[in-house]
DSSP file (Angstrom, degrees, kcal/mol; ACC not computed):
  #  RESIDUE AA STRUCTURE BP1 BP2  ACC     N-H-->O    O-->H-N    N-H-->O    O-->H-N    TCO  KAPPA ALPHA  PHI   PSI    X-CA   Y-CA   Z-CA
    1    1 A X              0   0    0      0, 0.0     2,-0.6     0, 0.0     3,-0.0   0.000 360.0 360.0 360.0 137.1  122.3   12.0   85.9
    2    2 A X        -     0   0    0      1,-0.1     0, 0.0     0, 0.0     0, 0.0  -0.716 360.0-115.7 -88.9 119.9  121.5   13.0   89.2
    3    3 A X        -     0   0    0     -2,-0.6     2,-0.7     1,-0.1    -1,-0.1  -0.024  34.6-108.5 -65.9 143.1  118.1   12.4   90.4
    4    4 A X        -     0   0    0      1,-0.2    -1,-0.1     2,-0.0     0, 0.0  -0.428  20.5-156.4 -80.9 135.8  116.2   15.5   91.2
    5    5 A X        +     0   0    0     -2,-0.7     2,-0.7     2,-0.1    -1,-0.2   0.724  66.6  95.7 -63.9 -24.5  115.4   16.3   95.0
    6    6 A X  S    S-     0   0    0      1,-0.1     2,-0.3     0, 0.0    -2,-0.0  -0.619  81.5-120.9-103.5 132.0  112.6   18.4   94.4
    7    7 A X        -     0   0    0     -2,-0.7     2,-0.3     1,-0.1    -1,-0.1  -0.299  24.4-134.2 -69.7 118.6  109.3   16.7   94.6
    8    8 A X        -     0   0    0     -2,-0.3    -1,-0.1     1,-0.1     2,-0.1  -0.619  30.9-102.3 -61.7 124.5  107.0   16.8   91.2
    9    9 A X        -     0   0    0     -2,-0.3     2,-0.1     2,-0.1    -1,-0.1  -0.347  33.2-139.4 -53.4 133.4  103.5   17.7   91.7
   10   10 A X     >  -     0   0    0      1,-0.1     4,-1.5    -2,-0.1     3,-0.0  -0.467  34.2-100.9 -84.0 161.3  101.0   14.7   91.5
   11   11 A X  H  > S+     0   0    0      2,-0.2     4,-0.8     1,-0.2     5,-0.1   0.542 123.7  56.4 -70.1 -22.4   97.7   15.2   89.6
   12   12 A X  H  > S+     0   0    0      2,-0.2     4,-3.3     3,-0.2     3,-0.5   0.964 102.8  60.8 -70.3 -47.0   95.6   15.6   93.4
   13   13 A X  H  > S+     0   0    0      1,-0.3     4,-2.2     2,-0.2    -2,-0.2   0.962 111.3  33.5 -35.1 -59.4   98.2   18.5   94.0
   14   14 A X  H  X S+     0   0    0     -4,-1.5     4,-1.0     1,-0.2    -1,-0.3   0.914 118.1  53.5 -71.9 -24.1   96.8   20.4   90.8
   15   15 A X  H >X S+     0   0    0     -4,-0.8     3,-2.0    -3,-0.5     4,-1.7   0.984 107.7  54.1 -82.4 -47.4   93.0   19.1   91.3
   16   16 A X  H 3< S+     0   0    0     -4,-3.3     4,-0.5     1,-0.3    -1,-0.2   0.796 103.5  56.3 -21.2 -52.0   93.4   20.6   94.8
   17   17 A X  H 3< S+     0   0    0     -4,-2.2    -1,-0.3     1,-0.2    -2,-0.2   0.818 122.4  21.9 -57.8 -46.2   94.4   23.7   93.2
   18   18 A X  H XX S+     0   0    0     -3,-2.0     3,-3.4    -4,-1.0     4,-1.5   0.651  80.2 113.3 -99.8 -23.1   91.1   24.0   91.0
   19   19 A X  H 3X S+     0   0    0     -4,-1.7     4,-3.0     1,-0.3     5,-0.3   0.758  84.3  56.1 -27.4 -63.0   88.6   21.7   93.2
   20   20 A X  H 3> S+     0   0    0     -4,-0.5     4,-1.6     1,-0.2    -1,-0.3   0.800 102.9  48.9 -42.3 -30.7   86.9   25.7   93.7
   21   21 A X  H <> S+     0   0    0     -3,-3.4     4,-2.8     2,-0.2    -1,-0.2   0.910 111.4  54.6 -73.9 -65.6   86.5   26.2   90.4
   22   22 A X  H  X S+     0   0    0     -4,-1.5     4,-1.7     1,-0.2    -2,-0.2   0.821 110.0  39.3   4.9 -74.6   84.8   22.7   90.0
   23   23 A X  H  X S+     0   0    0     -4,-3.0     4,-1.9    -5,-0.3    -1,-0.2   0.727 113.9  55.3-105.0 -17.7   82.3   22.7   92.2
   24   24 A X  H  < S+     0   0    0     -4,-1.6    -1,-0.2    -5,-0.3    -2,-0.1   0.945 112.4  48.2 -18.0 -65.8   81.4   26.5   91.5
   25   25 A X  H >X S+     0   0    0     -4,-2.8     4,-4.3     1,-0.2     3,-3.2   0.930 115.6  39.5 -54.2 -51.7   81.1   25.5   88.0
   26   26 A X  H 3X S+     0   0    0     -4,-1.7     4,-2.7     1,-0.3    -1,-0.2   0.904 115.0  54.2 -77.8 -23.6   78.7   22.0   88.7
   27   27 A X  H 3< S+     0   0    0     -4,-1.9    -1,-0.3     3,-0.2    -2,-0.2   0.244 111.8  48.2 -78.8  18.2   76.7   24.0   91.4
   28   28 A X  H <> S+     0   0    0     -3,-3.2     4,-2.5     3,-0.1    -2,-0.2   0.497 109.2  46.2 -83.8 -62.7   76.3   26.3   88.5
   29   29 A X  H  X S+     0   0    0     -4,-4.3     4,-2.0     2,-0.2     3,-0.2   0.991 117.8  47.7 -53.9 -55.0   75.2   23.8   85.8
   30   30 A X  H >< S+     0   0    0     -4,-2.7     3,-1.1     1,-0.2    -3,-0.2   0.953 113.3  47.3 -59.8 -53.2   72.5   22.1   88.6
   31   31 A X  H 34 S+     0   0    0      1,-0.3    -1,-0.2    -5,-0.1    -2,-0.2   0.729 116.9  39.0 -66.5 -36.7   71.2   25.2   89.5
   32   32 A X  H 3< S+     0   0    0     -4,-2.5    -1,-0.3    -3,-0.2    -2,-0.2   0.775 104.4  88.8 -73.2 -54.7   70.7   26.6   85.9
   33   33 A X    <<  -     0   0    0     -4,-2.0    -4,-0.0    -3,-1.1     6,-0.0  -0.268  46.6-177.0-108.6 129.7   69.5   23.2   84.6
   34   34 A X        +     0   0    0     -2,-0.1     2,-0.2     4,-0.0    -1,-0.1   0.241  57.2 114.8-108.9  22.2   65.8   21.7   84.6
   35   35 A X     >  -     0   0    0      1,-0.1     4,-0.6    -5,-0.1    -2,-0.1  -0.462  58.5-153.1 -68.6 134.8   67.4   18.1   83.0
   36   36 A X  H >> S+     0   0    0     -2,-0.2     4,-2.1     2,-0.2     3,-1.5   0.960  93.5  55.6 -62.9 -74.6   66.9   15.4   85.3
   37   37 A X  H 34 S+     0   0    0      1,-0.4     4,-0.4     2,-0.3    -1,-0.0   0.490 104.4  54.6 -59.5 -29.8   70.0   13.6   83.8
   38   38 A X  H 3> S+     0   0    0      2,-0.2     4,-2.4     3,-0.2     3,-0.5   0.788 106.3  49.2 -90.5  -8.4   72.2   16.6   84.4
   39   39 A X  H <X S+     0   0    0     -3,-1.5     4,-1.7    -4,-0.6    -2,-0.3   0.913 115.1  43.5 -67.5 -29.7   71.6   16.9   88.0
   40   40 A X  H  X S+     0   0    0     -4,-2.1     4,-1.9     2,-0.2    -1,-0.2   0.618 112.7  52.9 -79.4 -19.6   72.2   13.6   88.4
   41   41 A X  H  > S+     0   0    0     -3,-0.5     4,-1.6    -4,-0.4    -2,-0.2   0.924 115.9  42.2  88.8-100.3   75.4   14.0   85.9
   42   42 A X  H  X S+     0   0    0     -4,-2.4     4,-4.3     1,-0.2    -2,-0.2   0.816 117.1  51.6 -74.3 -29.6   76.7   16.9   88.2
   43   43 A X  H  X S+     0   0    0     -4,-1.7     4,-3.9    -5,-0.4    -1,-0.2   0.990 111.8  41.3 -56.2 -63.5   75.7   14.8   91.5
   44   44 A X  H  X S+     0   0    0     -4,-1.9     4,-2.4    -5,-0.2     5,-0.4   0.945 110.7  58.4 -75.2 -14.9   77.2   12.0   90.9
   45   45 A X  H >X S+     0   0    0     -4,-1.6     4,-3.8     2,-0.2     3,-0.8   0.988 108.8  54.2 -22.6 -77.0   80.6   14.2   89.3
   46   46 A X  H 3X S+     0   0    0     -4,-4.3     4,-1.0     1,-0.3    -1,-0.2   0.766 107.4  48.8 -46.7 -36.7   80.6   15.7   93.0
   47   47 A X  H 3X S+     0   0    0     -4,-3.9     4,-2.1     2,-0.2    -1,-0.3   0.880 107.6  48.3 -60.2 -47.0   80.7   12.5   94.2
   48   48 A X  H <X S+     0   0    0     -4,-2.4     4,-1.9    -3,-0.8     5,-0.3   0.846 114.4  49.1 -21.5 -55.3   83.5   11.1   92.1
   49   49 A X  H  X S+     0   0    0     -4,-3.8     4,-2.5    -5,-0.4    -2,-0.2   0.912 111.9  53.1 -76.7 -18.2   85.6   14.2   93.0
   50   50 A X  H  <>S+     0   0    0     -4,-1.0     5,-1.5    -5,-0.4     6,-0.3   0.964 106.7  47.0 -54.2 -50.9   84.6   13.4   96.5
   51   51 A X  H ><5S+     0   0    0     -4,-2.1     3,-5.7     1,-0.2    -2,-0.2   0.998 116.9  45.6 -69.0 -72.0   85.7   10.1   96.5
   52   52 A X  H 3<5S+     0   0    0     -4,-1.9    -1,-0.2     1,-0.3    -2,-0.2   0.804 110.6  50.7 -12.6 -73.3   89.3   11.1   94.8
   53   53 A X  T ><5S-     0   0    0     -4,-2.5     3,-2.3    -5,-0.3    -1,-0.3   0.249 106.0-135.6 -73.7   9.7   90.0   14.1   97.0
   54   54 A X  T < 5S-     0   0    0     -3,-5.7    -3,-0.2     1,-0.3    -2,-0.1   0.734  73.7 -36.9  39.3  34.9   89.3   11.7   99.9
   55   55 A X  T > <S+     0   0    0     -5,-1.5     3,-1.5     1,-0.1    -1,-0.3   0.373 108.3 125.2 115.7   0.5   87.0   14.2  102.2
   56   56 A X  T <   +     0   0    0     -3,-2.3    -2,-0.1    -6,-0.3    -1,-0.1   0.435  67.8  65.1 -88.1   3.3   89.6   17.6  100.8
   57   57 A X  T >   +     0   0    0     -7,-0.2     3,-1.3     1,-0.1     4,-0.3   0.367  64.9  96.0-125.5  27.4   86.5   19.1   99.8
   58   58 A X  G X  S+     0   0    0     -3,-1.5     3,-4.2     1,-0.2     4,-0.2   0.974  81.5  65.3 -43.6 -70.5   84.5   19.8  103.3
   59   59 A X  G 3  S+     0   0    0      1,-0.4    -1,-0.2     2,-0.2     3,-0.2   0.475 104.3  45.5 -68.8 -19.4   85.9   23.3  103.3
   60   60 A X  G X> S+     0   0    0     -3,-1.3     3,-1.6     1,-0.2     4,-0.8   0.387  82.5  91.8-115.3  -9.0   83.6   23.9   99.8
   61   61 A X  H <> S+     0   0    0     -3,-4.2     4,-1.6    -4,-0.3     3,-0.4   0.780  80.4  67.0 -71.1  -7.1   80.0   22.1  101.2
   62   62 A X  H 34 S+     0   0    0      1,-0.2     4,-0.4    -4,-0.2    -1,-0.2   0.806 105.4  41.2 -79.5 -33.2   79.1   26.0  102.4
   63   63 A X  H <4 S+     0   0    0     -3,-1.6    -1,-0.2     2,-0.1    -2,-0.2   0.590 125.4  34.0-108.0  -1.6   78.9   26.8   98.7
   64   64 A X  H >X S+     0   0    0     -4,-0.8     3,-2.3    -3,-0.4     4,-0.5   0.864  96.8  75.7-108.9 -35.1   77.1   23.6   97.5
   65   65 A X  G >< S+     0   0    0     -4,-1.6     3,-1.0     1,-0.3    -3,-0.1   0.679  89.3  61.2 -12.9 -58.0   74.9   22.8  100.3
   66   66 A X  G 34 S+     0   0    0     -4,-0.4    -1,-0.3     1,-0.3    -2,-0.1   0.637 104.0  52.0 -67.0 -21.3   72.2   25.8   99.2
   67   67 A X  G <4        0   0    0     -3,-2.3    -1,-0.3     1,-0.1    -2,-0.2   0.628 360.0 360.0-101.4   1.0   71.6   24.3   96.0
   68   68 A X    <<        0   0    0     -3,-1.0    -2,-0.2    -4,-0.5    -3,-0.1   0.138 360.0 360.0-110.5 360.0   70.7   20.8   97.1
């Protein structure tokens, strides 16, 4: 069997793909939320996905920025 030429997506490809959806959603949950434990819960998330996506989510601080 001949190996295939065409490159498979890696799991950053596809979080790339949703990363908007994400951080809509957890700058949804903090703003909505008067829990301590989930802002802190959605903070450090954002951070996680930060760290993953290695800086790929600058383009999105315009839409989190206003709730923090």
């Amino acid at each position: 069997m001949q190996p295939s030429l065409v490159r498979a997506r890696s799991s950053i490809d596809e979080l790339t793909d949703i990363v908007p959806e994400i951080i809509k959603e957890l700058v949804k949950q903090y703003r909505l939320s008067k829990s301590t434990r989930v802002k802190t819960a959605v903070m450090k998330t954002l951070a996680q996905l930060a760290h993953v996506m290695n800086a790929k989510i600058g383009p999105h601080f315009h839409t989190m920025l206003p709730e923090f």
